[in-house]
N, C-alpha and C positions, 0 to 999 in steps of 0.2 A: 504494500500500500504506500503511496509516494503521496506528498504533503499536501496537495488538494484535498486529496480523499480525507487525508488525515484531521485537516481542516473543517470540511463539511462533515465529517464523522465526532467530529467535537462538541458541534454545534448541537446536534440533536437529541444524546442524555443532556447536557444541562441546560436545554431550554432556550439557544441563543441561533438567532439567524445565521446563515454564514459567514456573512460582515462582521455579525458582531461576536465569533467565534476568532475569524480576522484578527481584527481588533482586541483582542484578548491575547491573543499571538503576540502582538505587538508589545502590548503594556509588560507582559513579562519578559519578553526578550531586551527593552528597555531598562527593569529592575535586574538584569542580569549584564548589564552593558554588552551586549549579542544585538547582531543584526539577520535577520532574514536576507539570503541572498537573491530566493529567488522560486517559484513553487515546480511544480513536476512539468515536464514538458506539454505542451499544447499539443497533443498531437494531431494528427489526419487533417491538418486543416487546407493548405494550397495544393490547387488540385485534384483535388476528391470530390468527381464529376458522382458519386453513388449518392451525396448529402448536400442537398439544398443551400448555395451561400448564406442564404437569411440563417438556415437552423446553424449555419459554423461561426456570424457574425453572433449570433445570441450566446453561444457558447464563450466565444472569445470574448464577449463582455462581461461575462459574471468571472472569469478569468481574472481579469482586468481588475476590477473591483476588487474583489478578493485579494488578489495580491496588493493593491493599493493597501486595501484594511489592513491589512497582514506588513506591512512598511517598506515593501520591497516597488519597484518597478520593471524589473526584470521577468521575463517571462520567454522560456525557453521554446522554437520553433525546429525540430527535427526536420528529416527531408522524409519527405512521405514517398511511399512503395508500394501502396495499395493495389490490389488488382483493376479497384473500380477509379484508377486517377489518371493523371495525363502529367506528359510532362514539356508540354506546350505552352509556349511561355505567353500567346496573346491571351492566358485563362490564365495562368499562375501570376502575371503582372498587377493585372488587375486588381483580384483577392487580396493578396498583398498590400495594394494600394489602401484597400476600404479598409483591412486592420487596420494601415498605422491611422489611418481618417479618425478608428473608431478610437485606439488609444490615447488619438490626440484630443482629441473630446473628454476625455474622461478626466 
């Protein structure tokens, strides 16, 4: 289980949204002078003609927040290999582009 998980799995014995399980991250990684570097990789996101952009931008934004919560900025983007993706760059440019869109919003 990699730190997402781990994250959202915190959240729900004691009663706190994912943000504000985040944000719990934080306060004690702060009481411990520790930083969050960074959560589990983003995967299947460029490229992956099998999953709808809208459902991989919704994904990448609770991503996003959450690591905000959590105090990091960092968010790790492997290279995707899926059977259902392309590795054609006028579809990978793009995705790419509406991430950083959506990070920079955020």
């Amino acid at each position: 289980m990699g730190g997402y998980e781990r994250v959202v799995g915190h959240a729900k014995p004691n009663n706190f949204t994912p943000i504000q399980s985040g944000q719990k991250v934080q306060s004690v990684c702060k009481e411990l002078s520790i930083e969050v570097l960074g959560l589990d990789p983003l995967k299947n996101f460029e490229g992956n003609i099998g999953v709808p952009l809208s459902k991989r931008l919704d994904t990448a934004k609770e991503w996003i927040e959450l690591a905000m919560a959590a105090g990091t900025t960092v968010i790790q983007m492997p290279s995707l290999f899926l059977p259902l993706s392309t590795r054609g760059y006028r579809i990978i440019i793009p995705e790419l582009q509406e991430l950083t869109d959506l990070a920079e919003e955020s």
